[in-house]
Structure formats: C-alpha cells, structure tokens
N, C-alpha and C positions, 0 to 999 in steps of 0.2 A: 822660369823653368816649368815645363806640364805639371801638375798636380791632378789629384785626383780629391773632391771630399764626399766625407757621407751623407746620412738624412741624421739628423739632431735626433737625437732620442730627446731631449728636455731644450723645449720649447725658448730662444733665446729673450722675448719680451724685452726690449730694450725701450730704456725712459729715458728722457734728457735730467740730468741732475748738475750742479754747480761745482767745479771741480773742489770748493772747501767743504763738499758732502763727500767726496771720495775717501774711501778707509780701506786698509791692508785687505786684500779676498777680493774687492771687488772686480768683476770683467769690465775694462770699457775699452771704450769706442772714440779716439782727440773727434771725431768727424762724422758730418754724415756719411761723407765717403769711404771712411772708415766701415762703418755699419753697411752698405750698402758693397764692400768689397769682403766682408765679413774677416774685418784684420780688427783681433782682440785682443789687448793684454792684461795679465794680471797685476793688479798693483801689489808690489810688494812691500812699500816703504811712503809715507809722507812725512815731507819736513817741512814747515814755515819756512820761507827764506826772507819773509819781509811783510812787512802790514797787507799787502796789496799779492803776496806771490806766494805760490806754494810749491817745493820741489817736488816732485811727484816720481818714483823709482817703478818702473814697469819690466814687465820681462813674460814672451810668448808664452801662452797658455798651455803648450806640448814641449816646451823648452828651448832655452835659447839664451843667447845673450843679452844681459840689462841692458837697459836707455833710462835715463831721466831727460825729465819733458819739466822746465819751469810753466807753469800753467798760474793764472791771474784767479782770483777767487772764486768771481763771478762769470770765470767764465766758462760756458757750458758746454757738456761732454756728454758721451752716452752708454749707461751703466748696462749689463745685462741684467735678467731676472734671477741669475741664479750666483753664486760665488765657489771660491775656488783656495783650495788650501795654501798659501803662499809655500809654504816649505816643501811641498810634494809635488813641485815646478820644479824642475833641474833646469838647471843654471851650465849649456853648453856650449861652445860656438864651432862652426864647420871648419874642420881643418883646408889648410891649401894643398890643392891638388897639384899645382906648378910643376914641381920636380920627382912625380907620379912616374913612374913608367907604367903604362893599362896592356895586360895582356889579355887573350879571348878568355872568356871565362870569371872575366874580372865583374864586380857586383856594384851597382851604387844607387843610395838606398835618398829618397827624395821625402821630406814631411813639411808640407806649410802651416809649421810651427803657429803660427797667429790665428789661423782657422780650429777652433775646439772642439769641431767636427770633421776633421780634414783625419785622410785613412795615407798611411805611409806607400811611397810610391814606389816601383823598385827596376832597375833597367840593368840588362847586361850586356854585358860586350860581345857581339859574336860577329867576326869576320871584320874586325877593323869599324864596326857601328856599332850602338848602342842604341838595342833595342827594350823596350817594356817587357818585363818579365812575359807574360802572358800573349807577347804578340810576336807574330814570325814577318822576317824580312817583304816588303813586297804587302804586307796588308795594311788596312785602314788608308788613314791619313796619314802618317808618319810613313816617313824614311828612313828614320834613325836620325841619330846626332852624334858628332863628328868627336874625338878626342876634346878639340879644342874649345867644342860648347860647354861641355863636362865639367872642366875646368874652370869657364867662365860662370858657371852656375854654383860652383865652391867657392870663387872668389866673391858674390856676389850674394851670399845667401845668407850670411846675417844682416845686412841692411834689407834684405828682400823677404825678411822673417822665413828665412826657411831654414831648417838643418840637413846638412846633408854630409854621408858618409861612405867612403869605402871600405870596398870589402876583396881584397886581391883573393885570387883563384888559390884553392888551397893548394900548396907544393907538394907532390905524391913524396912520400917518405919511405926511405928503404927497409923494409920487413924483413925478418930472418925467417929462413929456407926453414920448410918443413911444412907437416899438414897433418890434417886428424885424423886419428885412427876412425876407422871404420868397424862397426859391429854387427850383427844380424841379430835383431831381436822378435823376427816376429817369421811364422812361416805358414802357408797355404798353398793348397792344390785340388786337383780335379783332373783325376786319371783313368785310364783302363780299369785302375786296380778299384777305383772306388773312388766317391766325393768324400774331401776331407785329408788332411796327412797321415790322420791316423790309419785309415785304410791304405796309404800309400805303405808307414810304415811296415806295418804288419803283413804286408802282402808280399814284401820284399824280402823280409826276415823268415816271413816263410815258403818261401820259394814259388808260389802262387805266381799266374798272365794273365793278363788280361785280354789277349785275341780271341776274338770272337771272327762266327764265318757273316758274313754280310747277305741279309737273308732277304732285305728291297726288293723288290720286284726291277728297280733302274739296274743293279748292280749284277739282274742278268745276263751270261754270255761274255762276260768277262774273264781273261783265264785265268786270274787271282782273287778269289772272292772273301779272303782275312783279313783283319786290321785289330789295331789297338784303338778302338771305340770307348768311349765314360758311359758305364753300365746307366748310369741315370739321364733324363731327360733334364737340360739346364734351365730350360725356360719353368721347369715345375717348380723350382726353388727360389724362384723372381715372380715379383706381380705381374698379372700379363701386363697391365700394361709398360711397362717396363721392360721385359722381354720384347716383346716385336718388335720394337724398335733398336734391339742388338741382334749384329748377326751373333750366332753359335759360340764363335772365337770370344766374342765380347763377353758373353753370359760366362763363360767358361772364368773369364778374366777377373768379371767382377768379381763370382763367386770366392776366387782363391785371392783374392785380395781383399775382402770383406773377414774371409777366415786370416790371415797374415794380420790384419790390423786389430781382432780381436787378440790374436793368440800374442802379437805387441802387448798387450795392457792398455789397449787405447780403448774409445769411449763410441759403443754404436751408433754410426751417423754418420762418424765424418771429422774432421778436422774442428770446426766451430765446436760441436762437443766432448772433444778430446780440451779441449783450451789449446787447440795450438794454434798459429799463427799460418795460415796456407799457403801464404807466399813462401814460407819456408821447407814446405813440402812439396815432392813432385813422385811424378811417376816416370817408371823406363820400361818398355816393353817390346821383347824381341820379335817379330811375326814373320811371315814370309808372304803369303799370301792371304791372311787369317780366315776366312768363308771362301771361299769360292763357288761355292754351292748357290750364292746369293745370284751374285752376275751371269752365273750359268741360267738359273731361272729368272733371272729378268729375261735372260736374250730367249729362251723358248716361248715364253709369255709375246713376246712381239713376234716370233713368227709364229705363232699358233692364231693370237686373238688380235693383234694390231698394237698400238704406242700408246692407245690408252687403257689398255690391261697390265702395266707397265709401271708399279707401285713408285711413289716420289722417293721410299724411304730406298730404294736401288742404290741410288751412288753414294750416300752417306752409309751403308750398311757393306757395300763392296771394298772401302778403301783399307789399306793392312791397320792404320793409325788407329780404327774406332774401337779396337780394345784399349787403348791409352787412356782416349779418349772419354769413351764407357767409365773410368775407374775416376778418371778424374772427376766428371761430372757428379759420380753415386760417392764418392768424401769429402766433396767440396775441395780439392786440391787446386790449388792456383799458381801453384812453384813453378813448372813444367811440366810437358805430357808429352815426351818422346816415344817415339816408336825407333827400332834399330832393324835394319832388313840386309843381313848377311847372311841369306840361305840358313843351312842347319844349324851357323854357328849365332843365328841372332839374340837369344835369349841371353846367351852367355855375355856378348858383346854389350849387350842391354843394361847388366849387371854391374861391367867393369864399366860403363861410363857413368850410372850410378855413386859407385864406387869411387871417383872422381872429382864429383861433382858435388859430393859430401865431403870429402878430403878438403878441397879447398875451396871450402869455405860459400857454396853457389846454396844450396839449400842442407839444412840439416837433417830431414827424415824424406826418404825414397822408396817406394812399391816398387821393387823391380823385376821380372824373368820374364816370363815369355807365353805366347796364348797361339793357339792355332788348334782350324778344324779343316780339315784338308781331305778327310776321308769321302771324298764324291768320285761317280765313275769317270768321267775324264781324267781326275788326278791320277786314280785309280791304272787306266786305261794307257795314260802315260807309260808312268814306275815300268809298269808290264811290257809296253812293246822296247823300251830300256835294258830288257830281261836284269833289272837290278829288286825285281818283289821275291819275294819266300812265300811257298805254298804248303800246304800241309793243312793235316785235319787237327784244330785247339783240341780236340778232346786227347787227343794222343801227345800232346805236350808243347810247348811252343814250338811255332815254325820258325821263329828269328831264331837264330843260334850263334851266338855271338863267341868268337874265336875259335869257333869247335871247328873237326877237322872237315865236317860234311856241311860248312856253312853253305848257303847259296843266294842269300840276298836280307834283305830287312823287310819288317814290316810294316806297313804304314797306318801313322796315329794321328790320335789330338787328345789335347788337353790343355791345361794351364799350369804352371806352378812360379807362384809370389811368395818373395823373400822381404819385410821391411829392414832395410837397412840405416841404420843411427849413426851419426857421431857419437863418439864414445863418452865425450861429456855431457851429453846430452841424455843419453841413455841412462846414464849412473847418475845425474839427476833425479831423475824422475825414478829411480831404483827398478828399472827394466832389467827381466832376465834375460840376460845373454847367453846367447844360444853357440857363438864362434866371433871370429876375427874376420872379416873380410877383409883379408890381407894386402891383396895383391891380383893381380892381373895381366896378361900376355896377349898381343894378336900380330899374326903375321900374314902372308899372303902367298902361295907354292907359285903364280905364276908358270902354270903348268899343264889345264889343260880345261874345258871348259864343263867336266863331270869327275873326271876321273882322277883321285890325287895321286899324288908326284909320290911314285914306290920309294925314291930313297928315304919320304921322313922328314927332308931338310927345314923345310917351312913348319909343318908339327914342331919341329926339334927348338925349333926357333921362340915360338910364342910357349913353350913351356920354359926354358932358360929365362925369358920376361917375366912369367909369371911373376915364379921365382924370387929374379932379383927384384921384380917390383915389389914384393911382399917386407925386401930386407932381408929372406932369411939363405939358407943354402942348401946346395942340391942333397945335402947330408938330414936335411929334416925331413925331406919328403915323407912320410909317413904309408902315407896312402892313395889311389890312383883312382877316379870314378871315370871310368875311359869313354869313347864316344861309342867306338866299337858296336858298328849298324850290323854289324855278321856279313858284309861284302867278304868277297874273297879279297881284293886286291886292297881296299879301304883299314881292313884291321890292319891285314899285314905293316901296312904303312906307319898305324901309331904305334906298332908294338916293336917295331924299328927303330920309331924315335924314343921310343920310352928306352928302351935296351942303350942307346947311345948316351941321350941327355944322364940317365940314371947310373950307368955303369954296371958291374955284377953284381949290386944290390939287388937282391929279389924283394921288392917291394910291392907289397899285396894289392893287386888291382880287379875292380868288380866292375861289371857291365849290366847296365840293368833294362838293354831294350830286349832281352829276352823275355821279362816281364811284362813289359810295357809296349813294345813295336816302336817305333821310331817317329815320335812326337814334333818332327818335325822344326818350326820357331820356335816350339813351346818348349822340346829336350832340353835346355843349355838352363831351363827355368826350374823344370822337375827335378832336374840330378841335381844342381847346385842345394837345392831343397834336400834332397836324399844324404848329397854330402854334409850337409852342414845337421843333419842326423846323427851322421857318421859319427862326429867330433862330438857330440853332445851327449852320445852316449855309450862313446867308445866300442862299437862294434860294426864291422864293416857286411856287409848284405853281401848272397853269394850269388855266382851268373849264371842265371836260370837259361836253359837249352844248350850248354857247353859241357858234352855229354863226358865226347873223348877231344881233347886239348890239341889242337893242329901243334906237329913239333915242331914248325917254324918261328913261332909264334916266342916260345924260348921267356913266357913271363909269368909270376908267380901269381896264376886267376885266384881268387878262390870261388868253391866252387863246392855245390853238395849241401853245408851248412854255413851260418852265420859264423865267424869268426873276430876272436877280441882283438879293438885295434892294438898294434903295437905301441908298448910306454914311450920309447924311446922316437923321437921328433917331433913334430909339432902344424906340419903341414898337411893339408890335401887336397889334391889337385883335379880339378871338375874341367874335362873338355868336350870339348865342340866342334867340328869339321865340317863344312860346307861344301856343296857344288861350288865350283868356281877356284876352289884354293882357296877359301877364306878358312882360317884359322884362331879359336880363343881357348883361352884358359883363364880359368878363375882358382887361384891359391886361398884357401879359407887354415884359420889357426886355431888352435883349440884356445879356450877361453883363457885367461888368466884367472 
C-alpha cells in the first residue's frame, strides 16, 4: 500500500548487537534488509526458550499487532540508537474490510506502523476511487485504487506492518426546525442630515433636511438643481490614502460601518481585535449603482486626453459590490461580502438576507444596509427628463413632500446607513446592548411595469403580510410604519393602499422621512431600517417632514408637526422599500425583550 514517511528528527544510528543483548525498549532491525527497508520493532518481552534460543515478543513501533520471532543467541540483529517505551505502543490490528459497503465520502486512514518516522496517510473515496486526501482525480502518478485494492490492503496490513482504518462518511442527522433570533446591536450612518446617527437622530426628531441646491459648476442647466447630499466631505474622515482608492459610496460605507461596529462594543480594528473569529462574520450591502460619478469620469478622461489618462483604480472603483467590499477589507471580515442590487429596495433586501444568514446558523455577526452616491448630473439629468425629481428652493422648506397633497416627485440622495446584526446568543454572551429584534422580513415582485408601481398595492400588500408572518408575529402588533413614501404622486398612493388593506381601520402611526433626507436611493432601506430600529429603542416615532396638508386619498394616520410617543401596545415595526422594476421589501424589527 503507498505510504508516505517523514525526516527523523532523532538520528536512527543503528549497531549490529547479539540477540541475547536485546532487552524490553529496544528498536531493532531481524535484517539488514530490515534496516535498509526501515521495518522496526519494539521489543516488548524476552524469554529464554532454551540454552541456545531466546523468544523474543516484538510489536510496530506506531502500533500493531505482536509477533514473536525465536531468535539464536548469537545471532545478530540491528538495534537502533535510541529506545522506546514498551507500554506506550498500542497493541492494534487492521480490521477487515470484506463486508464494508464504501460510499463517496468514505475516509481510510494508511500508517506503516514499523517505520518510527513514517506520517499517516490518508485517501478518500470520491466517484467510485480512491484518491489521497490532498490529490484531485487526473493528477500526479496515481489514478486511484479501486474498492477491491482497499480491501486488499486491510487484509494484508498486519503482516505488511501497516495499520489501517476506516472512517465511513458521516450520515447527515435530522435537526429540529427552527433558527436564531436575530438582534441589532450596533448602528451607523452618514446622511443629508449629518455624519454620525446622532445627527441623523436629532435631525429627524427635530424636523430638520437635508437638501441642499447643487452649486458645481457640472450641475449647470440642469432643470433640477436639489438633492440630499452629506454636508461633509468622506474622504476627510479616511486617510487619503485610503480614501482614493474608494469611490464615494464606499467611504460613505466604511464610515457607517466603522461607527455600527463601535456603537456594537466591538474593538477598533476589525474582527482580530474584537477576538472574534472572521469567518464567522460578513457583510450585506444594498447599492444600485454606488458611484457613478467614477465611470462617468473615466469615460471623459478618454475622450478628452486618450486610454492613458484613464486611472487603473476605474473598474475596481466603478463596480456597485466595492462598498462590501471596502468594509470588508478595513475589519478584516472574511464570512462574506454580499452586495444586493434591487433598485430602491436594495438596502432593505441586503438586511433581510443578513437576517437569514444569521438565523441559520451561515455566520453569526453581519454589517448590513446599504451605501450609494448617485447625486451626479447624468443621474441627475435622467430622474428630470423622467419628470419624477421635486424642485423647489431648501431654504423655504423641503421639496420632497411626502404624502402631502401638493407632492410632485422625490429628491435625489446619498448616503450610507449600517446596522450590526447578532445572533441573539451570541450577543448576550458577550453582554451587547440590544437595540431591537430583527424579526422578520417580506419581498415580493408587482410584475407590473418597468418604473411605475402597480396602483392597486397587491405586491406592497404582499411582502408586508411576509414580513409579518416571517417575524411570527400578527397583523394586530403592527405598531408602527417607516413608509417608503419618495412623495410621487402615483408611488405613495400605492403603499398607502396597501397599508389600508394589509392593516385594516387600524390607524397605525406611520412616518416618512425622505422629506428630511431626499431619496437615498440603495442606501434608503439602510438609513430607515436605522431610524426604525431608533424608533423601538426609544420609543418615539420621527414626524414627516414636507407633509404640509395630508392628500385625503391617502386615508393614513402620518404623524406629522412633532415627534410622537410610540404606542405601548404591539410590538412590531415595519421599514419598507419600493424599487423601479416592482421590486418590493420589508423589514419587521421588535422591540427588545
């Protein structure tokens, strides 16, 4: 059978001596070919068997089965230099393989036992062969060996001083149903309103926007010149060198994921200084197109000055994933690095596959929402000739107006906002404050048209009912509502439909907050989920800022004006997301236990 041995760490020195010098410990060698095939045994036992003989009890130096060898006095054998504890030989022999059934997967484990330097060898069965751990079908010299060699090398392998043993594939065992709760213990962002949550909180509670007029010298002659822009520069808050090599979207990402994993209790750095294990951590990030700005100025760069004005970092900085990406690399994360690209509802999506993926049981701690920076004049220049942007002067109060009756369009943002989410034993381990439940999760698909969503609701109606029951709980908890509500005319109408339907004549208090903010885009499903899970933490729900007078279609309890205390009674709240395309999520979060 193949073998494999190592290099001797202690030098074998082997003398010729008389087998009536031989005594318990010693290594020897009946042969020169013995020594020369490097087949040793330890002697365990001498007995006199007569003036002239001596029984002599041997047994492999890596374990094995005894032999006695009558040996003549004088007659000479070959001792090693070094000896060997007789008792701490195991005394084993290779079972028969004969009435073996080998399935793929099955393991068998090879030692030539009589070599005291010889490394255990190990082969598995894959496709009907049996190959060496370490070697794939089709390489080296080997082809594999057949069942029936396998076999023949168990039957064969205590006289051949070898041990050998199986190890069948282990048989998947049936698990009882269920999965782990999920928590949010940690939360960051980087908004319109301000770097930091706490400027997001505060900006929201106090009815404060963030639109600003877009003052570029590119973004003239454009007939929409507002957005929800992050008052700070991101690259200021990163080393440069560090920065240039993220687009915007990215810097935006790390920042709110660097704040999420402090405000976790973890340890600045990264995962290695946290003590946790990386493989068991990942990231999920929603995006849509995250920079665009980037691949716009590559492509000017080549018609202006030619392909070598035309920076290398272009397509690593263009692709939506290099905010994942970005996060992963600056915590040392090696779980996973998803990106999720569902138009408006990405962030959110992002979250619920998170959510998921922590549940059963794929990694234990998750960075997840959403990052985008999309505020450039082509995107711009789009939305507009679309006529789906909102115009107006920010000094005079927001232009997004979200369910009011004089809405006319949204306004276009960026930002980032990261949630860590734990399993719940994991968390209360390590005595994390818990911020909410991440309960549950909904997505559906309207099927309906490739901008405009489906007026009845049906698909909204849909992925909030999943939420819901995916959370366990019932449409009687709802508590509270963080709508997606971009201030289209036709788009509110539609969730305030489904909300009216799914919900019933419960008036359940629901806030919209791209009045504050403008319409963040992959990154909204990221921010809100953040603002929600606020919500819950501190019991009072933010009011929707530019929802002056309340369209009466509409028929939902906004609030609006001031902050307002959540309601004692349920226990849910419900963060959605709405995409071009009919893509639909929700994210259900539970107040804490």
């Amino acid at each position: 059978m193949p073998h494999s041995s190592g290099i001797r760490e202690v030098p074998m020195n082997p003398h010729s001596v008389t087998a009536a010098e031989v005594v318990p410990g010693d290594l020897v060698a009946l042969s020169g070919g013995d020594v020369a095939a490097d087949r040793w045994y330890v002697v365990t036992h001498t007995l006199p068997e007569g003036p002239e003989v001596i029984r002599v009890t041997l047994r492999p130096p890596l374990g094995g089965p005894e032999r006695e060898e009558l040996l003549r006095r004088e007659q000479q054998v070959s001792v090693a230099g070094r000896r060997v504890d007789p008792s701490a030989v195991p005394e084993v022999t290779s079972p028969t393989l004969d009435d073996v059934e080998f399935r793929d997967g099955d393991r068998v484990t090879s030692l030539r036992a009589v070599d005291p330097s010889a490394r255990e060898v190990t082969y598995v069965r894959r496709w009907g062969t049996w190959l060496r751990e370490d070697e794939k079908a089709g390489d080296g010299e080997s082809s594999g060996f057949s069942d029936a060699e396998v076999r023949r090398w168990a039957a064969e392998a205590d006289e051949a001083g070898l041990v050998v043993r199986h190890e069948p594939r282990p048989l998947s065992e049936a698990r009882a149903a269920g999965a782990r709760r999920v928590v949010v213990t940690g939360l960051g962002a980087m908004t319109p309103l301000g770097a930091g949550t706490s400027e997001l909180w505060q900006g929201l509670l106090e009815g404060r926007h963030g639109i600003r007029e877009l003052e570029d010298e590119e973004f003239e002659g454009l007939p929409v010149r507002v957005a929800g822009t992050v008052p700070v520069d991101p690259a200021r808050l990163l080393p440069r060198a560090v920065a240039r090599r993220m687009n915007r979207a990215a810097q935006f990402a790390v920042l709110a994921a660097r704040e999420a994993w402090a405000d976790a209790g973890f340890a600045e750095g990264g995962t290695r200084e946290s003590g946790l294990d990386p493989e068991r951590v990942g990231v999920s990030l929603g995006a849509i197109l995250g920079d665009a700005s980037v691949l716009v100025g590559g492509d000017r760069k080549l018609r202006d000055k030619g392909p070598r004005s035309v920076s290398p970092l272009t397509t690593p900085m263009t692709v939506p994933s290099q905010a994942a990406s970005q996060v992963s690399l600056d915590l040392h994360i090696t779980g996973e690095a998803r990106t999720v690209t569902s138009a408006c509802a990405s962030g959110t999506e992002a979250i619920g596959q998170a959510v998921d993926r922590i549940r059963f049981g794929r990694v234990d701690v998750v960075l997840a929402g959403g990052a985008e920076a999309v505020v450039t004049p082509a995107i711009m220049a789009s939305f507009a000739a679309m006529r789906a942007l909102a115009g107006g002067d920010p000094a005079e109060g927001s232009p997004s107006r979200p369910f009011d009756r004089d809405r006319n369009g949204f306004v276009n943002g960026e930002g980032a906002g990261v949630l860590v989410l734990e399993s719940e034993e994991h968390a209360r381990a390590r005595g994390a404050r818990i911020y909410c439940e991440a309960a549950g999760w909904g997505l559906s698909a309207d099927a309906h048209h490739v901008a405009a969503p489906d007026p009845s609701g049906e698909g909204i109606a849909l992925a909030l009912r999943r939420a819901v029951r995916d959370a366990g709980g019932h449409l009687g908890d709802v508590v509270h509502v963080n709508a997606h509500a971009t201030a289209t005319v036709d788009g509110d109408l539609a969730e305030a439909r489904a909300l009216r339907n799914v919900l019933g004549a419960r008036n359940v208090p629901v806030s919209a907050l791209k009045g504050h903010l403008g319409h963040l885009q992959g990154a909204a499903g990221g921010v809100e989920a953040v603002a929600a899970a606020l919500t819950l933490h501190h019991g009072v729900m933010p009011p929707t800022v530019g929802c002056a007078e309340l369209d009466e279609e509409i028929e939902l309890d906004v609030v609006r004006g001031a902050p307002r205390v959540l309601p004692a009674e349920g226990d849910l709240v419900l963060s959605n997301s709405f995409g071009f395309g009919g893509h639909n999520a929700v994210l259900a979060l539970r107040r804490a236990a």
